[in-house]
C-alpha positions as CSV (number, residue, x, y, z in Angstrom):
1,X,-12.1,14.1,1.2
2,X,-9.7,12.3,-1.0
3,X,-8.4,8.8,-0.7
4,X,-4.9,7.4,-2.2
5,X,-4.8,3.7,-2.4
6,X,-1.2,1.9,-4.3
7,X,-1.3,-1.9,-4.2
8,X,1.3,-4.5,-5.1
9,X,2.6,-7.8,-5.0
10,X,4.2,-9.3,-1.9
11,X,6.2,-12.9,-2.1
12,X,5.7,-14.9,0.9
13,X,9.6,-16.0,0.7
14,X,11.2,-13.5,-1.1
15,X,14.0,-11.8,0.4
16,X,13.1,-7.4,0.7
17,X,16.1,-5.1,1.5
18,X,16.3,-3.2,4.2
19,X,15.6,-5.4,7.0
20,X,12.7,-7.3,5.2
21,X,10.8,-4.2,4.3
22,X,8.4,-4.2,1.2
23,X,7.1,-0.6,2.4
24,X,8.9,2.8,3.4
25,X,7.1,5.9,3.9
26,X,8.3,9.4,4.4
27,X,5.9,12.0,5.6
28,X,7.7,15.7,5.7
29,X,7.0,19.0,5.6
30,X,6.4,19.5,1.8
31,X,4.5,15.9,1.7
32,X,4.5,12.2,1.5
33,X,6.0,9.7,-0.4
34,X,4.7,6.1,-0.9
35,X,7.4,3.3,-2.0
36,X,6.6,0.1,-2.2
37,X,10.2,-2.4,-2.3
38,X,10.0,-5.6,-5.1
39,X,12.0,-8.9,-3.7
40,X,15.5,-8.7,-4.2
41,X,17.1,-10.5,-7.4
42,X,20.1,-10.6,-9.5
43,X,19.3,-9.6,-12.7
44,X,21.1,-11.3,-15.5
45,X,22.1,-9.3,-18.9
46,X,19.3,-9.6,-21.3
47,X,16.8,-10.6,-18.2
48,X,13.5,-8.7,-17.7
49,X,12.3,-8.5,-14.1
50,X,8.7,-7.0,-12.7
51,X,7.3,-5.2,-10.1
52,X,3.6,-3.9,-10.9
53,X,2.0,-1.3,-8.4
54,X,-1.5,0.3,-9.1
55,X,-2.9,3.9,-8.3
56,X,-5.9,4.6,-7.0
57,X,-7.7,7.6,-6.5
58,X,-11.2,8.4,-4.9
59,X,-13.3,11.3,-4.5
60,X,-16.0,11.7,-1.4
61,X,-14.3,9.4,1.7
62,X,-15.9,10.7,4.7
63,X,-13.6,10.2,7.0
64,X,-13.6,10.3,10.8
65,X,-11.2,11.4,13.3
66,X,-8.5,10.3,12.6
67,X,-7.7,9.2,16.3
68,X,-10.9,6.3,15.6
69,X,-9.5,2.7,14.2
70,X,-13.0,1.8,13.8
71,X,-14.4,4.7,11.3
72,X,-11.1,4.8,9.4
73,X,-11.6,0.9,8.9
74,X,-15.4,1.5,8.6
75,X,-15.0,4.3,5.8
76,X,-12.2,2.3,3.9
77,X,-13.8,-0.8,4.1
78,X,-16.0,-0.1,0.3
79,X,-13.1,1.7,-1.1
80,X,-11.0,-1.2,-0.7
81,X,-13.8,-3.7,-1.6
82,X,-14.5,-1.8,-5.0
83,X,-11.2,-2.6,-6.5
84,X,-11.7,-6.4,-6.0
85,X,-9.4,-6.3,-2.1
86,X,-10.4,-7.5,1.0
87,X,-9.9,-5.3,4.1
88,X,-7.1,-6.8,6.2
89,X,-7.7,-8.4,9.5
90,X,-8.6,-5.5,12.3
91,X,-6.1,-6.1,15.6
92,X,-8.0,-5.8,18.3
């Protein structure tokens, strides 16, 4: 199958709107949506401010059920590790 990947920036002490949130997802129906929430900051006139994100796409994940932690880590593992990421630490 298919694999979506979106990365971005997260500030250790920055200050994320809706209860400290740098991720919301919506999953309906008609699909998903993704959006990743910047640090909060007051903008001055004339002031640029910048959130990057990238996009990833891959072809031919094999994934497993989706119900096993393991495979899903196992099969993400390379896809993450291609664009330079570590996996994150797996709770046990």
């Amino acid at each position: 199958g298919m694999c979506f990947l979106k990365t971005f920036g997260f500030l250790e002490n920055g200050v994320y709107p809706d209860r400290g949130c740098n991720l919301e997802c919506y999953v309906q129906d008609w699909g998903a949506e993704i959006e990743d929430l910047s640090p909060l900051k007051l903008v001055q006139p004339g002031e640029m401010y910048e959130h990057k994100n990238r996009w990833y796409i891959f072809e031919d994940v094999v994934c497993p059920n989706a119900r096993d932690e393991g495979g899903i880590f196992a099969a993400l593992q390379p896809v993450i590790e291609s664009v330079g990421l570590a996996m994150p630490a797996r709770k046990q």
